[in-house]
C-alpha positions as CSV (number, residue, x, y, z in Angstrom):
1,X,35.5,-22.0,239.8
2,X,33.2,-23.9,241.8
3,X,34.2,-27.3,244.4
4,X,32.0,-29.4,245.2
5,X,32.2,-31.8,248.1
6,X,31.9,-30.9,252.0
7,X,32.2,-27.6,252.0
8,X,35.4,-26.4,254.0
9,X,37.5,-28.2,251.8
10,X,41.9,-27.8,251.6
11,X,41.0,-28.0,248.0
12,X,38.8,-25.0,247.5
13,X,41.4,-23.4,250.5
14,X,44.2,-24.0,248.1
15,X,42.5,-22.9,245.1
16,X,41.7,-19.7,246.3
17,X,45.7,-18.8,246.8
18,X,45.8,-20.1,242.9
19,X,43.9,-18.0,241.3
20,X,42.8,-14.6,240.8
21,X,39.2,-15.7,240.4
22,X,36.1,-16.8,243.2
23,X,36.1,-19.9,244.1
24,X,32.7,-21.1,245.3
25,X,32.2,-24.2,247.4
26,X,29.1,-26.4,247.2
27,X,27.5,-29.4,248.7
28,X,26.1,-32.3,246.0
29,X,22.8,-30.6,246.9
30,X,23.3,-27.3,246.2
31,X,25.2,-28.0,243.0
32,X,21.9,-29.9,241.9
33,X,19.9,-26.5,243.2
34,X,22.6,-24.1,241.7
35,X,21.8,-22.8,237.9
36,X,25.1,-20.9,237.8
37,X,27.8,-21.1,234.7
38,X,31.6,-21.7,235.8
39,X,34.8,-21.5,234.1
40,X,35.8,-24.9,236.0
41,X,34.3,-27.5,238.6
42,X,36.2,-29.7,240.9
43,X,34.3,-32.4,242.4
44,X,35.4,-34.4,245.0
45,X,34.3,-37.9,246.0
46,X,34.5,-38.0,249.7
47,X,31.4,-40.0,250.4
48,X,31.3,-44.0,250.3
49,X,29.0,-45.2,247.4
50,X,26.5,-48.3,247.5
51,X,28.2,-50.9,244.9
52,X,26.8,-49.6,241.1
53,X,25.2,-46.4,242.3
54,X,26.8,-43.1,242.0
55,X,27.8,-41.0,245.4
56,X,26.1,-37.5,245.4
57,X,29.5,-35.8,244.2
58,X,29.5,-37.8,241.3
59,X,25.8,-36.8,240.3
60,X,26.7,-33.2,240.6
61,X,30.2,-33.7,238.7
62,X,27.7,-35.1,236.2
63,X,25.5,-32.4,235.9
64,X,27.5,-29.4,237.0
65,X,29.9,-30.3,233.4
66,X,27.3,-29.3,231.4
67,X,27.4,-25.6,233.2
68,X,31.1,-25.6,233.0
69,X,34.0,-24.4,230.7
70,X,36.3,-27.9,232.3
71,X,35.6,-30.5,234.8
72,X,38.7,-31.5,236.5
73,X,38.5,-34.9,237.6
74,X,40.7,-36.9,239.0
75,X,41.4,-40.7,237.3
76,X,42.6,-42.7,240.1
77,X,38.6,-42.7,241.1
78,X,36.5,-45.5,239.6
79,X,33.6,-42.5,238.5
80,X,36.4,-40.1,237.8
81,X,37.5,-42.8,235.8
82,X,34.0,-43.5,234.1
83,X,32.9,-40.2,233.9
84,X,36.6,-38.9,231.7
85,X,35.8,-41.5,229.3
86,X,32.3,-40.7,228.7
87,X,32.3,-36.9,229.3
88,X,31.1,-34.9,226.2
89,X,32.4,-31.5,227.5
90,X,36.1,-30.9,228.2
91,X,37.9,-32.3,230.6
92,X,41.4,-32.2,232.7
93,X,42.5,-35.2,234.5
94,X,44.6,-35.8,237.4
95,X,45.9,-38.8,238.6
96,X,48.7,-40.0,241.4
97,X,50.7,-41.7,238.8
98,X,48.3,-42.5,235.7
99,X,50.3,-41.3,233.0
100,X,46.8,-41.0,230.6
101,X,46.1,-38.0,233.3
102,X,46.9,-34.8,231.9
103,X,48.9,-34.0,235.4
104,X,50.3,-36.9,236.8
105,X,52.3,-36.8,240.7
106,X,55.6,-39.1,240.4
107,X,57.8,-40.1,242.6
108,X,55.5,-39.1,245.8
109,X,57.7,-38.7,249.1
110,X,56.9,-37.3,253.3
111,X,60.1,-35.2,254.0
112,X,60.1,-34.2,257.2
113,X,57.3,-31.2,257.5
114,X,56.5,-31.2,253.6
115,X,54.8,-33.4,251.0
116,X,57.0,-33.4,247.8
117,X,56.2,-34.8,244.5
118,X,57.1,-34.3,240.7
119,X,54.3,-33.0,239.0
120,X,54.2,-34.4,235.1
121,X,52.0,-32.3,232.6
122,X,52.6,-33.4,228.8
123,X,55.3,-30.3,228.3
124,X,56.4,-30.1,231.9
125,X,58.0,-32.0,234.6
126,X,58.6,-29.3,237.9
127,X,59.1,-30.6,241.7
128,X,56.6,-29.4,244.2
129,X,56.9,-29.2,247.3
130,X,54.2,-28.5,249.9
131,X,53.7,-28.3,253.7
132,X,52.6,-31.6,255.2
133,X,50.7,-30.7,257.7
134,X,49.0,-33.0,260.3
135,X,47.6,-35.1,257.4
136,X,49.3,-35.0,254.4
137,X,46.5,-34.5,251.1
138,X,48.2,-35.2,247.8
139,X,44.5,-35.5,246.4
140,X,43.8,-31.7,247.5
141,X,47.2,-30.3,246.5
142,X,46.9,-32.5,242.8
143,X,42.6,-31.2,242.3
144,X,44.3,-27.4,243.3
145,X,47.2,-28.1,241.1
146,X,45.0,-29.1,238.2
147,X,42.2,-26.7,238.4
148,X,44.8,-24.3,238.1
149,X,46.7,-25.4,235.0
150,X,43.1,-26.2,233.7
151,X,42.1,-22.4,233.9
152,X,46.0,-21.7,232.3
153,X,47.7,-20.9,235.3
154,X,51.7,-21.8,234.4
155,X,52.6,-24.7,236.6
156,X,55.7,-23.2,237.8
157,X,53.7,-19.8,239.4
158,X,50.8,-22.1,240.5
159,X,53.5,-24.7,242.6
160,X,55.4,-21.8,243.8
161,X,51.7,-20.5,245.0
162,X,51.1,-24.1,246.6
163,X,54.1,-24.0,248.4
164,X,53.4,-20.8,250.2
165,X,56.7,-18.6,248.2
Protein backbone atom coordinates (compact mmCIF):
# COMPACT_ATOMS: atom_id res chain seq x y z
CA UNK A 1 0.00 0.00 0.00
CA UNK A 2 1.49 3.08 -0.78
CA UNK A 3 0.12 7.03 0.60
CA UNK A 4 0.98 9.61 -1.00
CA UNK A 5 0.87 13.14 0.36
CA UNK A 6 3.28 14.84 3.11
CA UNK A 7 4.85 12.11 4.36
CA UNK A 8 4.08 11.63 8.23
CA UNK A 9 0.59 11.35 7.58
CA UNK A 10 -2.51 9.94 10.42
CA UNK A 11 -3.55 8.22 7.27
CA UNK A 12 -0.54 6.02 6.53
CA UNK A 13 -0.26 5.94 10.76
CA UNK A 14 -3.65 4.39 10.69
CA UNK A 15 -3.18 2.21 7.89
CA UNK A 16 -0.34 0.51 9.23
CA UNK A 17 -2.53 -0.76 12.52
CA UNK A 18 -5.10 -2.02 9.52
CA UNK A 19 -3.31 -4.16 7.76
CA UNK A 20 -0.90 -6.86 7.82
CA UNK A 21 0.91 -5.41 4.84
CA UNK A 22 3.82 -2.28 4.30
CA UNK A 23 2.59 0.66 3.94
CA UNK A 24 4.86 3.04 2.18
CA UNK A 25 4.55 6.83 2.35
CA UNK A 26 5.62 9.09 -0.55
CA UNK A 27 5.79 12.67 -1.58
CA UNK A 28 4.09 13.70 -5.20
CA UNK A 29 7.74 13.61 -6.22
CA UNK A 30 8.75 10.54 -5.33
CA UNK A 31 5.58 8.80 -6.53
CA UNK A 32 6.54 10.35 -10.05
CA UNK A 33 10.30 8.90 -9.36
CA UNK A 34 8.99 5.56 -7.84
CA UNK A 35 8.54 2.51 -10.58
CA UNK A 36 7.14 0.24 -7.91
CA UNK A 37 3.73 -1.95 -8.27
CA UNK A 38 1.16 -1.67 -5.20
CA UNK A 39 -1.75 -3.61 -4.21
CA UNK A 40 -3.47 -0.03 -3.33
CA UNK A 41 -2.64 3.78 -3.35
CA UNK A 42 -4.16 6.50 -1.27
CA UNK A 43 -3.52 9.83 -2.34
CA UNK A 44 -4.25 12.70 -0.48
CA UNK A 45 -4.87 16.33 -1.58
CA UNK A 46 -3.39 18.47 1.01
CA UNK A 47 -1.89 21.11 -1.24
CA UNK A 48 -4.01 24.22 -2.57
CA UNK A 49 -4.30 24.01 -6.48
CA UNK A 50 -4.11 27.08 -9.01
CA UNK A 51 -7.82 27.19 -10.58
CA UNK A 52 -7.83 24.35 -13.64
CA UNK A 53 -4.45 22.78 -12.80
CA UNK A 54 -3.98 19.65 -10.96
CA UNK A 55 -2.06 19.78 -7.22
CA UNK A 56 1.06 17.43 -7.30
CA UNK A 57 -1.08 14.62 -5.35
CA UNK A 58 -3.42 14.51 -7.92
CA UNK A 59 -0.67 14.05 -10.80
CA UNK A 60 0.71 11.17 -8.81
CA UNK A 61 -2.92 9.66 -7.91
CA UNK A 62 -3.02 9.86 -11.78
CA UNK A 63 -0.05 8.09 -12.53
CA UNK A 64 0.56 5.88 -9.48
CA UNK A 65 -3.26 4.04 -10.69
CA UNK A 66 -1.73 2.64 -13.46
CA UNK A 67 0.94 0.75 -10.97
CA UNK A 68 -1.83 -0.17 -8.64
CA UNK A 69 -4.33 -3.07 -7.95
CA UNK A 70 -7.06 0.09 -6.49
CA UNK A 71 -6.86 3.74 -6.05
CA UNK A 72 -8.82 4.75 -3.19
CA UNK A 73 -10.00 8.19 -3.67
CA UNK A 74 -12.00 10.06 -1.89
CA UNK A 75 -15.32 11.90 -3.83
CA UNK A 76 -15.96 14.79 -1.71
CA UNK A 77 -12.68 16.25 -3.69
CA UNK A 78 -13.30 18.09 -6.96
CA UNK A 79 -10.10 15.71 -8.64
CA UNK A 80 -11.18 12.80 -6.50
CA UNK A 81 -14.34 13.53 -8.05
CA UNK A 82 -12.87 13.86 -11.74
CA UNK A 83 -10.47 11.37 -11.51
CA UNK A 84 -13.42 8.31 -10.14
CA UNK A 85 -15.25 9.09 -13.20
CA UNK A 86 -12.62 8.92 -15.64
CA UNK A 87 -10.33 6.31 -14.02
CA UNK A 88 -9.83 3.16 -16.30
CA UNK A 89 -8.35 0.95 -13.43
CA UNK A 90 -10.34 0.08 -10.30
CA UNK A 91 -11.37 2.22 -7.97
CA UNK A 92 -12.80 2.55 -4.20
CA UNK A 93 -14.44 5.66 -3.21
CA UNK A 94 -14.94 7.37 -0.09
CA UNK A 95 -16.97 10.13 0.71
CA UNK A 96 -18.35 12.06 4.04
CA UNK A 97 -21.87 11.47 3.09
CA UNK A 98 -21.93 10.86 -0.88
CA UNK A 99 -24.00 7.91 -1.06
CA UNK A 100 -22.38 7.05 -4.85
CA UNK A 101 -19.01 6.41 -2.58
CA UNK A 102 -18.53 2.89 -2.00
CA UNK A 103 -18.00 3.82 1.97
CA UNK A 104 -19.98 6.61 2.94
CA UNK A 105 -19.60 8.37 6.94
CA UNK A 106 -23.30 9.31 8.23
CA UNK A 107 -24.46 10.82 10.80
CA UNK A 108 -20.89 12.41 11.81
CA UNK A 109 -20.76 13.54 15.60
CA UNK A 110 -17.56 15.01 18.45
CA UNK A 111 -18.45 13.10 21.62
CA UNK A 112 -16.46 14.17 24.22
CA UNK A 113 -12.73 12.64 23.45
CA UNK A 114 -13.85 10.56 20.30
CA UNK A 115 -14.97 11.09 16.70
CA UNK A 116 -17.96 8.77 15.98
CA UNK A 117 -19.61 8.16 12.71
CA UNK A 118 -21.72 5.37 10.92
CA UNK A 119 -19.74 4.01 8.31
CA UNK A 120 -22.19 2.89 5.17
CA UNK A 121 -20.60 0.20 2.64
CA UNK A 122 -23.27 -1.25 0.16
CA UNK A 123 -23.80 -4.48 2.51
CA UNK A 124 -22.92 -2.83 5.78
CA UNK A 125 -23.84 -0.17 8.03
CA UNK A 126 -21.40 -0.49 11.58
CA UNK A 127 -20.73 2.58 14.12
CA UNK A 128 -17.23 3.69 14.56
CA UNK A 129 -15.92 5.21 16.88
CA UNK A 130 -12.46 6.75 17.15
CA UNK A 131 -10.29 8.93 19.49
CA UNK A 132 -10.60 12.61 18.69
CA UNK A 133 -7.58 13.76 19.45
CA UNK A 134 -6.43 17.49 19.34
CA UNK A 135 -7.86 17.75 15.79
CA UNK A 136 -10.38 15.56 14.88
CA UNK A 137 -9.51 13.86 11.00
CA UNK A 138 -12.63 12.18 9.56
CA UNK A 139 -10.77 12.41 6.16
CA UNK A 140 -7.76 10.23 7.64
CA UNK A 141 -9.85 7.74 9.60
CA UNK A 142 -12.44 7.42 6.18
CA UNK A 143 -8.94 7.03 3.47
CA UNK A 144 -7.71 4.27 6.43
CA UNK A 145 -11.16 2.90 6.61
CA UNK A 146 -11.43 2.51 2.88
CA UNK A 147 -7.99 1.34 1.94
CA UNK A 148 -8.71 -1.26 4.20
CA UNK A 149 -12.03 -2.62 3.04
CA UNK A 150 -10.47 -1.96 -0.53
CA UNK A 151 -7.60 -4.63 0.19
CA UNK A 152 -10.71 -6.93 1.88
CA UNK A 153 -10.21 -6.23 5.29
CA UNK A 154 -14.01 -6.94 7.04
CA UNK A 155 -15.27 -3.56 8.19
CA UNK A 156 -16.13 -4.71 11.51
CA UNK A 157 -12.20 -6.01 12.37
CA UNK A 158 -10.82 -2.90 10.52
CA UNK A 159 -13.14 -0.24 12.87
CA UNK A 160 -12.47 -2.28 15.82
CA UNK A 161 -8.59 -1.82 14.69
CA UNK A 162 -9.35 2.07 14.28
CA UNK A 163 -10.63 2.37 17.45
CA UNK A 164 -7.65 1.11 19.20
CA UNK A 165 -9.76 -2.50 20.73
Amino acid sequence: MAVVGRGGTLTAQLLRRLLPHPVVELTPCQAALEEGRYRAVVVENFEPKRPGALTGCAAARWGLSRRAGVTVVGLDDPEGRRFAAAAAGTVYAYSDGRPQADLTAKNVRLRGERLEFEALTDRELLRVRVPAGGSPRLYDHLAALAGALALGVPLEEAAARLGGS
